[in-house]
N, C-alpha and C positions, 0 to 999 in steps of 0.2 A: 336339543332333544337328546336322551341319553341315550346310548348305544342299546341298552335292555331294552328299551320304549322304542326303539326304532327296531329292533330285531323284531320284537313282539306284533308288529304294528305288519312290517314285512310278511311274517311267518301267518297274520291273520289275513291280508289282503290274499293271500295265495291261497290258503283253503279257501273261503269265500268267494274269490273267481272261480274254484272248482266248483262250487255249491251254483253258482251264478251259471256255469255253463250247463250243469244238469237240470236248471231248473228253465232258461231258456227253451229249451227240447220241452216242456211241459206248457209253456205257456205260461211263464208263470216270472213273476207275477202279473195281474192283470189290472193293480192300480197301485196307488200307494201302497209304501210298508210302512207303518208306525213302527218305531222303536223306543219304546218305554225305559227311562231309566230312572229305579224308583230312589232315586238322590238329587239333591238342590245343584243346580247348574255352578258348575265353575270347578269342579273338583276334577283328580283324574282320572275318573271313569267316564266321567262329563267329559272331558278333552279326547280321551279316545274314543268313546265310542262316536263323537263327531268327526272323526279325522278319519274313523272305520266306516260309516256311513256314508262321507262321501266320498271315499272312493268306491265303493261298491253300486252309489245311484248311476255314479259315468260309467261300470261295467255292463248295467244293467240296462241302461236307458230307461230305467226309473224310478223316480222318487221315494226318499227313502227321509221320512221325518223323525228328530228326536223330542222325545218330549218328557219332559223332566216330570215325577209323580213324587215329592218325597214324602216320607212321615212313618212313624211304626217303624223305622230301622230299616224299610226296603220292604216291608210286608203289604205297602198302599199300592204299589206299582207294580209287586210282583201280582198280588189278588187281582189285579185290572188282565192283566194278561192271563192268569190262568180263565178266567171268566169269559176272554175272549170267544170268540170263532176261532177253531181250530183250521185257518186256512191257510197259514204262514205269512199274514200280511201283517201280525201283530207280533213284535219280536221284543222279550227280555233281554239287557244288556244287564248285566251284574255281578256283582264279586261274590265270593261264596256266602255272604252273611244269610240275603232271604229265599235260598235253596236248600242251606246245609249246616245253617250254623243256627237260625231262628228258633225252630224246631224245640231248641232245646233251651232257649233264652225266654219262651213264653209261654205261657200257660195254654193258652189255646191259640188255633191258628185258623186264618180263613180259607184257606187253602192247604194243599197236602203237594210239598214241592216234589212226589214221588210219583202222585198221580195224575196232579194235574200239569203238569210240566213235564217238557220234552229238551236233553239238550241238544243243539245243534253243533257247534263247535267253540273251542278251547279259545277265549282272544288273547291270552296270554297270561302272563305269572309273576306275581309279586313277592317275593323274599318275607318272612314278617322275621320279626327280632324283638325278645323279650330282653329285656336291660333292666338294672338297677344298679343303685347309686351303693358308691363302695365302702359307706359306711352299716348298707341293710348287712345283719348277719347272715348271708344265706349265698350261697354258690353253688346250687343246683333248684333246681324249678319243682324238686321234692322238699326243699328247704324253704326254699320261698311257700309253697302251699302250709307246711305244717307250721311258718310264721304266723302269719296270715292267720290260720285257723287257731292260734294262742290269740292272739292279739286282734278280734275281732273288732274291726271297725276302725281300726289305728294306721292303717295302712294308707297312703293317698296313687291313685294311678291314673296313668292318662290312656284311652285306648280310642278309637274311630268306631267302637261297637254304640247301642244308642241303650242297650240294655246292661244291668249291673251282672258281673259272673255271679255265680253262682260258688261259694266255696265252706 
């Protein structure tokens, strides 16, 4: 495990025991949590939020299941959660796409990740890195854009988003 994945992973387990002792004092919770993660099992938000999950069922002394919803980019698993009960037994695990990045990638949306969504806390932070190859003509990301918009459709890119940018 990498030192950033293990800080992350550290740094999330400690807020979460704090969440976990405030929320003991409440009674709470008082059955299962689902924790919805709306991407296909195997990736790493898949791996941590399993690794984050179970340590937090042993703090809690109780059950705490993941369950994979993917499709729409993260918008099937987030809509399952904003729809839920608002009782905290139903918890979003996810990266910023179907919070803060969707929004602006779709035309319409089932949900309002402003209204109907509450965060709880940070699990941690991924670095991103835009790169291209040293034959593009372009060495700033205002070069690249104004490429790109000459040369419409010419360009090839590979990204983890599920939706085309927009440019």
């Amino acid at each position: 495990m990498s030192p950033m994945i293990r800080s992350t992973l550290t740094a999330l387990g400690a807020a979460l025991l704090l969440i976990a002792g405030a929320a003991a004092a409440q009674d709470f919770p008082t059955r299962t949590i689902t924790v919805i993660l709306p991407f296909a099992a195997g990736g790493t938000t898949d791996m941590v939020a399993r690794s984050v999950t179970g340590k937090v069922t042993q703090s809690l002394g109780q059950s705490m299941v993941v369950e994979n919803r993917p499709g729409a980019g993260g918008n099937i698993g987030a809509d399952l959660v904003a729809k839920a009960k608002p009782d905290g037994h139903t918890l979003l695990f996810v990266p910023p796409g179907p919070v803060s990045i969707n929004q602006w990638l779709y035309k319409s949306m089932p949900y309002d990740p402003e209204r109907d969504l509450m965060p709880v806390t940070l699990a941690g932070t991924v670095p991103n890195l835009l790169v291209v190859h040293p034959s593009v003509p372009a060495a700033t990301l205002a070069e690249l854009i104004a490429l790109a918009a000459r040369q419409p459709g010419q360009l090839n890119f590979a990204s983890a988003a599920a939706a085309r940018p927009r440019i």
